[in-house]
C-alpha positions in Angstrom: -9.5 83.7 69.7 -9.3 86.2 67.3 -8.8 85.6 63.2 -4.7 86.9 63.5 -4.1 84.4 66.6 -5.3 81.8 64.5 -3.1 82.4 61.2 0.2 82.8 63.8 -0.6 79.6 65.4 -1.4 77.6 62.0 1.8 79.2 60.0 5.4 77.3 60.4 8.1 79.2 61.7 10.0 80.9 58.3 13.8 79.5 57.7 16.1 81.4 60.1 13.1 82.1 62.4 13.6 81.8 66.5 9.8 79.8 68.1 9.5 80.5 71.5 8.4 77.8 73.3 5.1 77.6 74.8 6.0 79.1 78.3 8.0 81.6 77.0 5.3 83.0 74.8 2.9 83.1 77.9 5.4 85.1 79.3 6.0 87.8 76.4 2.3 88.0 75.9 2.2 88.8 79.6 4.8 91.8 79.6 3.7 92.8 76.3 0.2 93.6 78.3 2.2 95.0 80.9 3.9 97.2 78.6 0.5 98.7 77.4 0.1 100.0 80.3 3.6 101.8 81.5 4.7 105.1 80.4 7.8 106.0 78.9 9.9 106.5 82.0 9.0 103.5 83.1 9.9 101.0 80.1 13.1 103.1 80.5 13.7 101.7 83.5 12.3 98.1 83.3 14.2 97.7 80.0 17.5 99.1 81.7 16.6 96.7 84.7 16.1 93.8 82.2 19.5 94.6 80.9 21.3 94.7 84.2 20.0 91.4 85.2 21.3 89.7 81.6 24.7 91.5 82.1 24.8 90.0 85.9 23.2 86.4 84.4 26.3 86.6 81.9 28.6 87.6 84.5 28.0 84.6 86.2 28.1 82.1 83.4 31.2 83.7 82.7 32.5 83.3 86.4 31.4 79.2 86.2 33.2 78.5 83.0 36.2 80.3 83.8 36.1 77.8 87.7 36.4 75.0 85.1 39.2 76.8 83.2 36.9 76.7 79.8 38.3 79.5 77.9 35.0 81.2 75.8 36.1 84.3 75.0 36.6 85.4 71.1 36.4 88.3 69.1 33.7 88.7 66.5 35.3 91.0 63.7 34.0 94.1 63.2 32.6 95.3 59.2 36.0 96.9 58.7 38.2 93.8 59.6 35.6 91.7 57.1 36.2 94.1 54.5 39.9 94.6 55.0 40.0 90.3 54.9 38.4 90.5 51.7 40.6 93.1 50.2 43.5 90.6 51.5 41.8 87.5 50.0 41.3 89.4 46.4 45.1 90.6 46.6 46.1 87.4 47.5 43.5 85.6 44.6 45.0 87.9 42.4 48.8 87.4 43.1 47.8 83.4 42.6 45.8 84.1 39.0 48.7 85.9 37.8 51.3 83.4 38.6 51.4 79.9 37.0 49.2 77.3 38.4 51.6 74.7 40.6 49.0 71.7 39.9 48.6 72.0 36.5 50.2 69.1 34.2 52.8 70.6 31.4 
């Protein structure tokens, strides 16, 4: 085992870090080697492949929830919605600095 190998194993996983588990890292080391030896074209199409098969995987977790009438679905705001929110909240903070405070003992 080479010196790198050895300082990945030894180190912790950072905060906010994903560890594979074991099998899984057998696995990536395994297409990362096969990935050495493709060409361009045909990562294209492995990757688009790998992409299919998560959309179909999804599809049917989707289809299984939905038999058991488990509603999932939600919206994850986009950078505009965030920002117009924030523009609201500061409006709306400064509308509340500028009137009197209601809990505060005359």
């Amino acid at each position: 085992m080479n010196e790198s190998m050895k300082d990945e194993m030894s180190n912790k996983a950072k905060e906010g870090e994903f560890i594979l588990p074991l099998e899984l890292q057998f696995s990536m080391r395994k297409a990362e080697m096969g990935a050495q030896e493709m060409t361009w074209e045909q990562l294209y199409s492995a990757l688009l492949n790998l992409y299919y098969q998560r959309l179909m995987e999804w599809h049917a977790v989707k289809s299984l929830i939905a038999q058991e009438n488990i509603n999932i679905d939600f919206d994850i705001p986009t950078d505009i919605e965030l920002r117009k929110l924030a523009e609201d909240a500061r409006e709306y903070q400064e509308e509340f600095d500028e009137d009197d405070d209601p809990f505060a003992t005359a």
